[in-house]
C-alpha positions, 0 to 999 in steps of 0.5 A, a space after each residue: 303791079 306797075 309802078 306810078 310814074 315819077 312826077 314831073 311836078 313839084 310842089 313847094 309848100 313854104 311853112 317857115 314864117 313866123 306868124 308874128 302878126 297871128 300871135 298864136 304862140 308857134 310858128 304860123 302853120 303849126 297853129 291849130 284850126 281845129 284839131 288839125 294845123 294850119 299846114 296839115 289842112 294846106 297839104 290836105 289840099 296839096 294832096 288831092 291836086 295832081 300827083 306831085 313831089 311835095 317838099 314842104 319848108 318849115 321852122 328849123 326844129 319843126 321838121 318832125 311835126 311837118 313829117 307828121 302832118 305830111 304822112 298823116 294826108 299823103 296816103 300812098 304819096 309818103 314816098 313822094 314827101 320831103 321836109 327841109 328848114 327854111 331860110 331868112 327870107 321868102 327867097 331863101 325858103 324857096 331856094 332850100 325846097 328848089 335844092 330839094 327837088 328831084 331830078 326829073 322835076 321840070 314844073 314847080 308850084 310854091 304854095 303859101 301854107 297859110 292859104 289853108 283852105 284853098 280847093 284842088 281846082 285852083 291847082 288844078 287850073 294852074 297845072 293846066 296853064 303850064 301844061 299848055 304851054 305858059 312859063 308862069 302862072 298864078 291864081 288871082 281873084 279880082 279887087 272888089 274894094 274902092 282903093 285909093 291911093 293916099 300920101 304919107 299923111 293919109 289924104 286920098 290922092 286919086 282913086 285907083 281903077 281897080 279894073 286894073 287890078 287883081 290880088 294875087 294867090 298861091 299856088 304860083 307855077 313856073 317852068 323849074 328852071 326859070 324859077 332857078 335862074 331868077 332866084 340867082 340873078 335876084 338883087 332883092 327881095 320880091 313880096 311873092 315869087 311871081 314878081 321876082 320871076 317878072 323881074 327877070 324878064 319872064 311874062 307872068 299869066 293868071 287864071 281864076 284863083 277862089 275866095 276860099 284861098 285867102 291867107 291866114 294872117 291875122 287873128 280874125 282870118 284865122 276865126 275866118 276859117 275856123 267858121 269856114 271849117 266849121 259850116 262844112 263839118 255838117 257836110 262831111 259827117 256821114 263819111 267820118 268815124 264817131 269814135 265818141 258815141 258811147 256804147 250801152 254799159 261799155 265802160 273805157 279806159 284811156 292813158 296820158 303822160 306828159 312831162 315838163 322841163 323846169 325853169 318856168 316864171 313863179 313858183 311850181 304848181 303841179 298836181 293842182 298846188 302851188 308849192 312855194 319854193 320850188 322851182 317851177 315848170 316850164 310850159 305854155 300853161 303852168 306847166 302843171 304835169 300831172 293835170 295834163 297827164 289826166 287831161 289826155 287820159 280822159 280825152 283820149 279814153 273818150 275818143 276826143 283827141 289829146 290835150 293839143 287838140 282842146 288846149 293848143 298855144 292857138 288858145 290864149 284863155 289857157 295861157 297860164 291857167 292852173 289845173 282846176 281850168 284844164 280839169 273841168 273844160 275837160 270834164 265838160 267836154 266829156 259830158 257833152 259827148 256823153 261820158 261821166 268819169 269814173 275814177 283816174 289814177 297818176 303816178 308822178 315821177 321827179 326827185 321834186 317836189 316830196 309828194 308824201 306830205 301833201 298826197 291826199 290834198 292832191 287828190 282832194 284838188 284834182 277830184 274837186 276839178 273833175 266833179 268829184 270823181 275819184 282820184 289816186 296819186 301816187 309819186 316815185 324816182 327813177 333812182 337817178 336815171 334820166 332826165 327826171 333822175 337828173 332833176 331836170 323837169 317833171 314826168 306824170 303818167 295817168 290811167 282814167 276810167 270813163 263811162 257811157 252817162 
């Protein structure tokens, strides 16, 4: 077999913003849109555009799950993937992918991951402009809004012809060593990398960009493309695994862990009761171990995915819920797809709190949550091994049975 050519392109896919103003509750490409991130549907699109070294900047502390994205849509391009921690400013993300690069890289394309869902063509057109000869490119679409333009008081002062006038997209394109050399010789911070390469004296040339490439930023963008995703779901049904529709009398079975850190706000839940002074957990709900041990059993023997999938920080209705929420969203979500639970069973592992006491009221909550079905806890120590031995936080591993209704 001969080997694919190494690239001369490179695509840097900038992950590292905050997402302050999206308020999901994770850096912003890390948020959900459906069961996938907002970065792994951006590198989706990166990977169906040409062949290309891809380097991906994120979060410090997110390298790993960016990895899993990236692996997870790069089919035979894994070899071609990096991911590295971004840096302060826009500027610095991007000079930490440049430093990346390899080699023989002499064309480079920086994309916004919060542009999700921008199609392969709009790549495709700016790899085009470079190839014939332009030393940067970007996609833009043009203003269709009346803009004025207005005083710090708010009184319009003229209108603004926005014949004139583009908004501009991601994936910018440059010759390596332009964008190299103006990131250098850059005495401020530029609002996208086109306008830092103009600013050092390089003419900059658009082509078409698409209405699909917007940026996810706000809450209602991300509902934006939740719907867009959502209206093309029907069309790529036929070519997608139903991993979920039940087979005649075929029972199945599916396994959860979850584990939990303490030192959460309140008093601990755990198990579905509250246990009044002991410390509590800490986690984007309550922290509730055992439940969300139980959650992914029953998902995942359903073939619904896990807990991050129907629960994720991108669903603030879950910020803080108790066990009974989790347990019954989830019990509907099985009936919806044709399941009945049959019966769980948990073990808990944490020196806290003694489940001796209160076994049975456990197993009462949690079968209550999920419409009666049985429910078995059983609680153990590691004898002093490991973090939970250490009295650090709380581990739970369930087994569910699930069967066809």
């Amino acid at each position: 077999m001969i080997p694919a050519p190494v690239p001369r392109l490179a695509v840097i896919v900038v992950a590292a913003g905050s997402g302050t103003r999206l308020n999901g509750g994770a850096p912003k490409a890390f948020v959900g849109l459906d069961e996938h991130t907002i970065l792994r549907h951006s590198l989706s699109g990166v990977f169906a555009a040409p062949r290309a070294q891809v380097v991906v900047v994120v979060p410090s502390g997110f390298e790993g799950a960016a990895l899993t994205d990236a692996h997870a849509v790069a089919g035979d391009r894994r070899d071609l993937v990096s991911v590295v921690s971004g840096g302060a400013t826009r500027q610095s993300s991007v000079a930490a992918g440049l430093a990346a690069l390899r080699a023989d890289v002499d064309t480079v394309l920086v994309h916004d991951a919060a542009r999700a869902l921008t199609p392969p063509a709009v790549f495709e057109r700016v790899v085009a402009a470079l190839d014939a000869g332009a030393d940067a490119v970007i996609p833009a679409v043009p203003v269709v809004d009346t803009i004025k333009r207005v005083d710090a008081e708010g009184a319009i002062v003229a209108a603004v012809d926005r014949s004139e006038l583009a908004a501009a997209q991601t994936p910018q394109g440059f010759r390596r060593g332009i964008l190299e050399e103006a990131l250098r010789s850059a005495d401020a911070d530029h609002t996208d990398d086109a306008a830092l390469v103009a600013a050092a004296g390089h003419p900059v040339i658009t082509v078409a960009g698409d209405a699909a490439s917007f940026k996810i930023t706000t809450g209602p963008d991300l509902d934006r493309a939740r719907a867009l995703l959502a209206d093309a779901a029907p069309a790529l049904a036929p070519s997608a695994p139903a991993p979920t529709a039940p087979a005649a009398g075929a029972p199945r079975v599916g396994i959860g862990t979850d584990v939990h850190g303490y030192g959460g706000d309140g008093t601990l839940w755990l198990a579905g009761l509250e246990w009044p002074g002991e410390q509590a957990l800490s986690g984007h709900s309550d922290g509730d171990a055992v439940a969300h041990a139980i959650v992914d059993a029953l998902l995942a023997a359903a073939g619904l995915g896990d807990i991050g999938t129907h629960f994720g920080v991108d669903r603030p209705e879950f910020a803080g819920a108790h066990a009974e929420a989790f347990l019954a969203h989830t019990r509907n979500l099985l009936a919806e797809a044709g399941w009945r639970i049959g019966n769980v069973s948990v073990q808990v592992q944490a020196n806290r709190p003694r489940f001796a006491g209160r076994r049975a009221e456990a197993e009462r909550a949690l079968s209550a949550a999920l419409g009666g079905a049985p429910v078995s806890v059983s609680a153990t120590t590691t004898d002093g091994l490991g973090f939970t031995g250490r009295t650090e936080g709380v581990a739970a591993f369930a087994t569910a049975l699930v069967l066809p209704v």
